[in-house]
C-alpha positions in Angstrom: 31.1 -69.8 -0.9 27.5 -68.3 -0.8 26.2 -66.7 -3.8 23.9 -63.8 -4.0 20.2 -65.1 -4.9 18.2 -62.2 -5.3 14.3 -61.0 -4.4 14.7 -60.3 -8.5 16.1 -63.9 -9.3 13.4 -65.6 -7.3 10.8 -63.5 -9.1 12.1 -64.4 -12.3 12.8 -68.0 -12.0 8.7 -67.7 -10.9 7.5 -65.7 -13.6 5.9 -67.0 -17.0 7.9 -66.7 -20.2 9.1 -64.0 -21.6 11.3 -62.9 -24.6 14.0 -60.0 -23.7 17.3 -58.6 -25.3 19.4 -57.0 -22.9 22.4 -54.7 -24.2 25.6 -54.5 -22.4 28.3 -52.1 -22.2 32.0 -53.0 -20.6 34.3 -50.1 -20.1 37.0 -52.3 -21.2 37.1 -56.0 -22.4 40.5 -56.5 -21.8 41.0 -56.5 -18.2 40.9 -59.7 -16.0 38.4 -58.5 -13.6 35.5 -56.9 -16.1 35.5 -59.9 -18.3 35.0 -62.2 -15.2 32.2 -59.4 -14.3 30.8 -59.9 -18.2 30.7 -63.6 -17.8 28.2 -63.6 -14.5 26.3 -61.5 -16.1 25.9 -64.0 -19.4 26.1 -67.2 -17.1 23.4 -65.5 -15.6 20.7 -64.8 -18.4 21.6 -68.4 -20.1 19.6 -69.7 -16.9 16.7 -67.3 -17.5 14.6 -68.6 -20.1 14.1 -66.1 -23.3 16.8 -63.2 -22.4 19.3 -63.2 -24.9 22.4 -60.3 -24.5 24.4 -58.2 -26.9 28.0 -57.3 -25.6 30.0 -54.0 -26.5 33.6 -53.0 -25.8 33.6 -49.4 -25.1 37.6 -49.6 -25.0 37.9 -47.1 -21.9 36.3 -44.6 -24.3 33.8 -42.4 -22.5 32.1 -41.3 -26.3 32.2 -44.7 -27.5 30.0 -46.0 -24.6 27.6 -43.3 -25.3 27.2 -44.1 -28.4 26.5 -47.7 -27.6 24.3 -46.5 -25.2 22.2 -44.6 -28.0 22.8 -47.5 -30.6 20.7 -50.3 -27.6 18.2 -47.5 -27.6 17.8 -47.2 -31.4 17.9 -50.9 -31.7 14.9 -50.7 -28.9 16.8 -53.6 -26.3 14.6 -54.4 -23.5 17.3 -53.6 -20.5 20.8 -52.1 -20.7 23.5 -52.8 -17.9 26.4 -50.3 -18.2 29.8 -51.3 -16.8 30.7 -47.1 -17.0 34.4 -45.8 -17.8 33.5 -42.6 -16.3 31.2 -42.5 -13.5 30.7 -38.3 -14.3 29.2 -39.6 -18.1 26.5 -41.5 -16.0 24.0 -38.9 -15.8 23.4 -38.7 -19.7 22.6 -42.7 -19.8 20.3 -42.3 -17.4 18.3 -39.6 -19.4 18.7 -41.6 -22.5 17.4 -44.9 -21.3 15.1 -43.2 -19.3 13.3 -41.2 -21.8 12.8 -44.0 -23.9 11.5 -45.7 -21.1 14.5 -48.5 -21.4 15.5 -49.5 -17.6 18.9 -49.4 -17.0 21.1 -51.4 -14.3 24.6 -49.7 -13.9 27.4 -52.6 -12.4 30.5 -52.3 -10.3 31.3 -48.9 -11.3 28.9 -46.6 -9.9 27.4 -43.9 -11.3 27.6 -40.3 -10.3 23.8 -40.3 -10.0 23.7 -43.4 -8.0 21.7 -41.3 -5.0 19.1 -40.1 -7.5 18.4 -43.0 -9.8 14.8 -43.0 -11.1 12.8 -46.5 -10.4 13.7 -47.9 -13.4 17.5 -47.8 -12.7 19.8 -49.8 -10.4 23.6 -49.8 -9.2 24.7 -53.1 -8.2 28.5 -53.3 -6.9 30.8 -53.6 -3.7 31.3 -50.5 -1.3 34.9 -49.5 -2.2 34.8 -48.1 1.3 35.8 -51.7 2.5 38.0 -52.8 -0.2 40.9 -50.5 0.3 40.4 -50.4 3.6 40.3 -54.4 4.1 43.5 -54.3 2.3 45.3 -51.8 3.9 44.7 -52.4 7.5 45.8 -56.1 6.7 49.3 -54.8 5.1 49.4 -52.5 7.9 49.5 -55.6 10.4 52.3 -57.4 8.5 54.1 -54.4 8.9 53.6 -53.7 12.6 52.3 -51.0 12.0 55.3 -48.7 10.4 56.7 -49.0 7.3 57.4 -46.7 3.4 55.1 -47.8 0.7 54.4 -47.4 -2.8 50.9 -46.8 -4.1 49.5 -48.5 -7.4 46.4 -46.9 -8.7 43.7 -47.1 -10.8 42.7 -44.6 -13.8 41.7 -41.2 -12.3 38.6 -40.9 -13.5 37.5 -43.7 -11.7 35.4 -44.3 -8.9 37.3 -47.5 -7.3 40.4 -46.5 -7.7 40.2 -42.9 -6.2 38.0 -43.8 -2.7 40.4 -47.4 -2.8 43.7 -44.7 -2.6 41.5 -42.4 -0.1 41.1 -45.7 2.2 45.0 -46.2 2.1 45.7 -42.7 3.1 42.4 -43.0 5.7 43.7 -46.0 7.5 47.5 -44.5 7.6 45.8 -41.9 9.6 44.8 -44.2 12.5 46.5 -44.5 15.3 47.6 -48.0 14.2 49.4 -47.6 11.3 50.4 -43.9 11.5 53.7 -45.2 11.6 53.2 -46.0 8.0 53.9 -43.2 4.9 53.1 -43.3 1.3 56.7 -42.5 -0.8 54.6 -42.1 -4.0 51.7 -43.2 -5.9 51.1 -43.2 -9.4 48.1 -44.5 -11.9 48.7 -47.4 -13.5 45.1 -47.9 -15.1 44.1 -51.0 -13.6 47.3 -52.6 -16.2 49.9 -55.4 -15.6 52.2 -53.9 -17.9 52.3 -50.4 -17.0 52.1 -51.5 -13.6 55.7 -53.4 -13.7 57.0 -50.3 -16.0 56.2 -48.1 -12.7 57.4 -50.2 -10.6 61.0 -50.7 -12.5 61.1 -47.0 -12.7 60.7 -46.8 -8.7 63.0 -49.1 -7.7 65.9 -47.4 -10.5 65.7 -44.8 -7.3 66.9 -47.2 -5.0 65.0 -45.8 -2.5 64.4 -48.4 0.2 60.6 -49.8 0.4 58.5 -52.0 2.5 55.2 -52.5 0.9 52.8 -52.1 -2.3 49.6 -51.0 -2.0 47.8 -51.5 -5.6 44.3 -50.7 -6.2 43.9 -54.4 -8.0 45.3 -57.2 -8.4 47.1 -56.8 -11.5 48.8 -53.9 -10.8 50.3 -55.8 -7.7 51.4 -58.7 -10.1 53.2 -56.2 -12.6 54.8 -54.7 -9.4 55.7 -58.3 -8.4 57.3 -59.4 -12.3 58.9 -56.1 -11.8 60.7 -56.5 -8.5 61.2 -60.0 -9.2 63.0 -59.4 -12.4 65.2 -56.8 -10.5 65.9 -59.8 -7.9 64.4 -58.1 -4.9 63.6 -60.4 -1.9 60.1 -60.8 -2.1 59.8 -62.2 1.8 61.1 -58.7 2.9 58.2 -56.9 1.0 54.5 -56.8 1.9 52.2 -56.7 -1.4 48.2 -55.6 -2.0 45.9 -56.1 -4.3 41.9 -56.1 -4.6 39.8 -58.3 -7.1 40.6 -61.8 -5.8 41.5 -63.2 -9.1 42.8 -66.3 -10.3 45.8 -64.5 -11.0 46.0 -63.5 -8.1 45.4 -66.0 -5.8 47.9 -67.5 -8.0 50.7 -65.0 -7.1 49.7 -65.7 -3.5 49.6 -69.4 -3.9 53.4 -68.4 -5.2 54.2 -66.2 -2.2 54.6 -63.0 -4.1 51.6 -61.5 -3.2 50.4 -61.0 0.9 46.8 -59.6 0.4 43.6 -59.5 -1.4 40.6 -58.7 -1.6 37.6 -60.5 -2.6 35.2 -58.6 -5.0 32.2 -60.9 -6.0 32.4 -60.4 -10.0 30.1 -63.1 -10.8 27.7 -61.9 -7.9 27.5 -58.4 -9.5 27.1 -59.9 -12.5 24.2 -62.2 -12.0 22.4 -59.2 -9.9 22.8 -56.9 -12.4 21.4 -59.4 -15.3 18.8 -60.0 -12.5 17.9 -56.7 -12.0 17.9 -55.5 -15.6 15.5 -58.2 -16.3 13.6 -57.3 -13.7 13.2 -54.1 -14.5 12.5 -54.6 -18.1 9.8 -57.0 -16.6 7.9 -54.1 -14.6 9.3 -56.0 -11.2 10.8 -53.8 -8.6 14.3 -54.2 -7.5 16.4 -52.0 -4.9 17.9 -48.7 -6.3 21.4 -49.9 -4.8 22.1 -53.5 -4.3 25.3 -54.5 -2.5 27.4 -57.5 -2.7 30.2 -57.2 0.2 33.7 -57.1 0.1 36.1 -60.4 2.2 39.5 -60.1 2.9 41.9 -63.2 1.7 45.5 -64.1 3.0 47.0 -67.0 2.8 45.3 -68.9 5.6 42.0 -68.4 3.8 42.8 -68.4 -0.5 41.6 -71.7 -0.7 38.2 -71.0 0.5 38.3 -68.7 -3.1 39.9 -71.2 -5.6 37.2 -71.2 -7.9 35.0 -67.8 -6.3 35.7 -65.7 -9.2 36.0 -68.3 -12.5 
């Protein structure tokens, strides 16, 4: 696997000491994907000599990241990196941080300002663009083209989850796959549990199905412990995911689940705690810095065994 090396990391594994504190924000601690995310970013600044991090859970709470936001200010951190819950609550970090000249670096999630970031901000994440489109072209060939499928998504505030749906729906367009249809989609909030909840609820309808489309990977699994449970035959259904993560190169190790994509958490990460420092160094960095999305079947999951742990 390559890994992302930035302009940013060169110039910091250059530069002479320094001494930074660098607060963090997660939208949510307890999902698979945002804690690998958190753990490039603290991998990251244990390799840059003098940054030290503080961590808070904003539980999905939009209010409660503010005031994290406002507490790193008060407490006069260096950098803050901001994994958002709510892309539209952006704008008021940005002035915060801003105005008390604190650069701020948001990750994965991007803001609503991302097109009008001032220089001492930066977005660092994957173009969604690709991710649900990677995934459903790829579902679209197992399934020649034609087939009913059920739609996982992600909360409905959020960024990923509503341009990874619009990607579904795009692709299904195309003349390839227009033999496709979406029965239903529902929000699942990124969660195993509520996932396989939905997913009992749907097949209690006993409509007939050929494929899930989730937005991540663990809604597909919960859809998979769902139909599983109900004793559906899991070679006669095509399942999606995005994230890439152990999990769920686990359920496709297991042949449950057809499709992933890769998303580069520890790459994001490591840029963001790259940039942040950066920044809070008075180095430039890009305003956006992008870390691409792969596709991974079965022919190529071992190539991402270890990519995201």
């Amino acid at each position: 696997m390559k890994h992302l090396l930035s302009a940013a990391a060169l110039a910091l594994v250059a530069g002479s000491a320094h001494a930074e504190n660098v607060g963090i924000t997660i939208a949510r601690s307890d999902s698979a994907f945002l804690t690998i995310l958190r753990n490039g970013m603290q991998d990251q600044a244990a390799k840059l000599d003098g940054v030290t991090v503080q961590v808070e859970d904003a539980q999905n709470d939009t209010s409660r990241q503010l005031d994290q936001v406002q507490n790193f200010v008060s407490s006069g951190v260096d950098a803050i990196i901001v994994v958002a819950v709510d892309g539209d609550s952006t704008p008021a970090l940005t002035k915060m941080a801003t105005d008390a000249g604190i650069p701020i670096v948001y990750a994965n999630h991007p803001p609503a300002d991302v097109d009008k970031l001032p220089e001492t901000a930066a977005f660092v994440g994957s173009n969604e663009i690709d991710s649900g489109t990677l995934e459903t072209k790829e579902v679209c060939r197992l399934l020649g083209g034609k087939g009913a499928a059920y739609v996982l998504m992600g909360p409905l505030n959020n960024h990923s989850s509503l341009t990874r749906t619009k990607d579904i729906h795009d692709v299904i367009a195309t003349d390839e796959c227009k033999g496709m249809s979406v029965i239903e989609e529902q929000s699942a909030n990124w969660d195993r549990l509520e996932a396989a909840n939905i997913m009992t609820n749907w097949l209690s309808t006993g409509r007939e199905f050929d494929a899930v489309i989730a937005n991540n990977d663990e809604m597909a699994i919960g859809a998979i412990q769902a139909m599983k449970a109900a004793g559906v035959d899991m070679s006669k259904v095509v399942v999606g995911g995005i994230d890439a993560t152990p999990d769920g190169l686990a359920a496709m190790a297991a042949g449950d689940l057809d499709v992933t994509v890769f998303q580069n958490a520890i790459a994001q990460g490591a840029a963001a705690m790259d940039a942040a420092v950066a920044l809070s160094r008075d180095q430039k960095t890009a305003r956006q810095i992008w870390v691409p999305f792969e596709l991974v079947t079965p022919e190529n999951m071992k190539d991402y065994a270890t990519a995201n742990q």
